[in-house]
C-alpha positions as CSV (number, residue, x, y, z in Angstrom):
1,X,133.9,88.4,88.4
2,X,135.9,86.8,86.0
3,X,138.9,84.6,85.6
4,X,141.6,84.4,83.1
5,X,143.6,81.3,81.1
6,X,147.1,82.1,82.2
7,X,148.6,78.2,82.3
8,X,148.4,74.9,80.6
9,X,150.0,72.4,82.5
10,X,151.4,69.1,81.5
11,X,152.7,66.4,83.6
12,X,155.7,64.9,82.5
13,X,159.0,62.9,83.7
14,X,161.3,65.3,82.3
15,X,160.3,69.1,82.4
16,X,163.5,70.3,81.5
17,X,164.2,67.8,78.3
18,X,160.0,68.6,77.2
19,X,160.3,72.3,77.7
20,X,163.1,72.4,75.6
21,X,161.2,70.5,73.0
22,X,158.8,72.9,73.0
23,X,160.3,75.9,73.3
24,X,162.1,75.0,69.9
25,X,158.3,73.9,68.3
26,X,156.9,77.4,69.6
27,X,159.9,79.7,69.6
28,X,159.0,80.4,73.5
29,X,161.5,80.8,76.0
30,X,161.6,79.9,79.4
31,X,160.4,82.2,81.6
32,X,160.5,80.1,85.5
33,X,161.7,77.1,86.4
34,X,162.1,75.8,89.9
35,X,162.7,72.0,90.9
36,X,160.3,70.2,89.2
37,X,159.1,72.7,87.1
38,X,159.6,74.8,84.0
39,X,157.3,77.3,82.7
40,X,157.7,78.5,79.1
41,X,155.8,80.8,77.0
42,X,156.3,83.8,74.3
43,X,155.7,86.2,76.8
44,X,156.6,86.9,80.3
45,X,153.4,87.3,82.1
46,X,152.6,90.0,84.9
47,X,149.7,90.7,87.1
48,X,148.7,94.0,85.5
49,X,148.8,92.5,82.2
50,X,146.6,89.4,82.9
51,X,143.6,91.2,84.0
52,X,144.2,94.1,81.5
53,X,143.1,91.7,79.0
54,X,143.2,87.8,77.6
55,X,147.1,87.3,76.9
56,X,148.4,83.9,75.4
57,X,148.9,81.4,78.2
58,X,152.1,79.7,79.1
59,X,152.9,76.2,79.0
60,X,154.4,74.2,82.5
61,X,155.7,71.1,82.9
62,X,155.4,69.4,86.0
63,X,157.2,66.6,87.3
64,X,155.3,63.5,88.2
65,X,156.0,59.8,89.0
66,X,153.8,58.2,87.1
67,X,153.9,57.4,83.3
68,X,150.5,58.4,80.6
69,X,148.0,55.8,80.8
70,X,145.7,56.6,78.4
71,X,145.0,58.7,74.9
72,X,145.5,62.6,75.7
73,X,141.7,64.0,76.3
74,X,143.4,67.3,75.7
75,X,146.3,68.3,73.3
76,X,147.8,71.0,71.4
77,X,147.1,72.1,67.7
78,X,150.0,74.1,66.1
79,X,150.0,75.5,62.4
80,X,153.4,76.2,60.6
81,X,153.8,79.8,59.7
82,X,156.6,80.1,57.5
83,X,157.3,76.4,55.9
84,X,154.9,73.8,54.6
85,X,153.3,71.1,56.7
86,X,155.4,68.2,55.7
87,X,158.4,70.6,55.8
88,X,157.0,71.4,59.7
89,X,156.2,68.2,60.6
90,X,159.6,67.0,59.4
91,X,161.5,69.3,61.7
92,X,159.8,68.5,64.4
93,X,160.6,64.8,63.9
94,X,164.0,66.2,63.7
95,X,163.8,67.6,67.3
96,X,162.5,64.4,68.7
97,X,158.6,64.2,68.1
98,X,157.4,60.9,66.5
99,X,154.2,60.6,63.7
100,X,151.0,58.5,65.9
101,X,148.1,56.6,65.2
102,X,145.1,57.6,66.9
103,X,142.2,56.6,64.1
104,X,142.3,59.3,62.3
105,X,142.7,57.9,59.3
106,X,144.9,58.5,56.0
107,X,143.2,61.7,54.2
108,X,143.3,64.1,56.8
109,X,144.6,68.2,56.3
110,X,146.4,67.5,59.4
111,X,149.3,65.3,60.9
112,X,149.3,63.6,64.6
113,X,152.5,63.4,66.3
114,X,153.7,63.1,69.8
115,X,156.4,64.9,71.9
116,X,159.2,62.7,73.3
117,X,157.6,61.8,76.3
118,X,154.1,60.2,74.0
119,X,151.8,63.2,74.2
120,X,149.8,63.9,71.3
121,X,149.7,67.0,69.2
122,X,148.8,67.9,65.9
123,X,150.0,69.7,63.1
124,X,147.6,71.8,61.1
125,X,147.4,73.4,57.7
126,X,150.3,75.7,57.1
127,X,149.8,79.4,57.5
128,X,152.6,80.2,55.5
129,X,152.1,83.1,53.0
């Protein structure tokens, strides 16, 4: 037996405003939404293809009532692939994200940010050719 990593969820105030946000970092689309909820990803998942093999999982956002309370114990790493890391990391500003301090200090490869709603990403070393 065996299970697969079809979903990462995040709970959020506003699903619709952070899948938006996302879907425009990751050029995914929506692929469900229902109230409450909006599930996004750069594919649209079936059964038969999950357990054919390990696809990509898709992102959810799910409504809650209460607000972050602490540093993110789990976030997302992305890696530009066709611009520079400043160049990325300015965009995303651009589409809402703000730079953050965690401690990670000044000489770093990468760049801390969060999405509109505080949650911590980073952005990695450019895989641009």
């Amino acid at each position: 037996m065996t299970s697969r990593f079809t979903e990462l969820t995040v709970d959020c105030h506003d699903p619709e405003r952070l899948a938006a946000f996302w879907c425009a970092v990751l050029d995914f689309k929506v692929i469900d939404r229902s109230e409450g909820k909006v599930e996004i990803g750069s594919w649209e998942p079936t059964v038969e293809d999950v357990r054919a093999r390990q696809m990509p999982p898709t992102l959810q956002f799910i409504q809650v009532p209460e607000g972050r309370s602490a540093k993110n114990r789990l976030h997302l790493d992305v890696s530009p692939i066709d611009a520079g890391t400043e160049d990325e990391v300015n965009r995303l500003l651009g589409l809402g994200a703000s730079r953050a301090d965690v401690g990670q200090g000044a000489d770093r490869s990468w760049v801390v940010m969060t999405d509109p709603e505080g949650n911590e990403f980073c952005v990695l070393r450019t895989l641009a050719p």
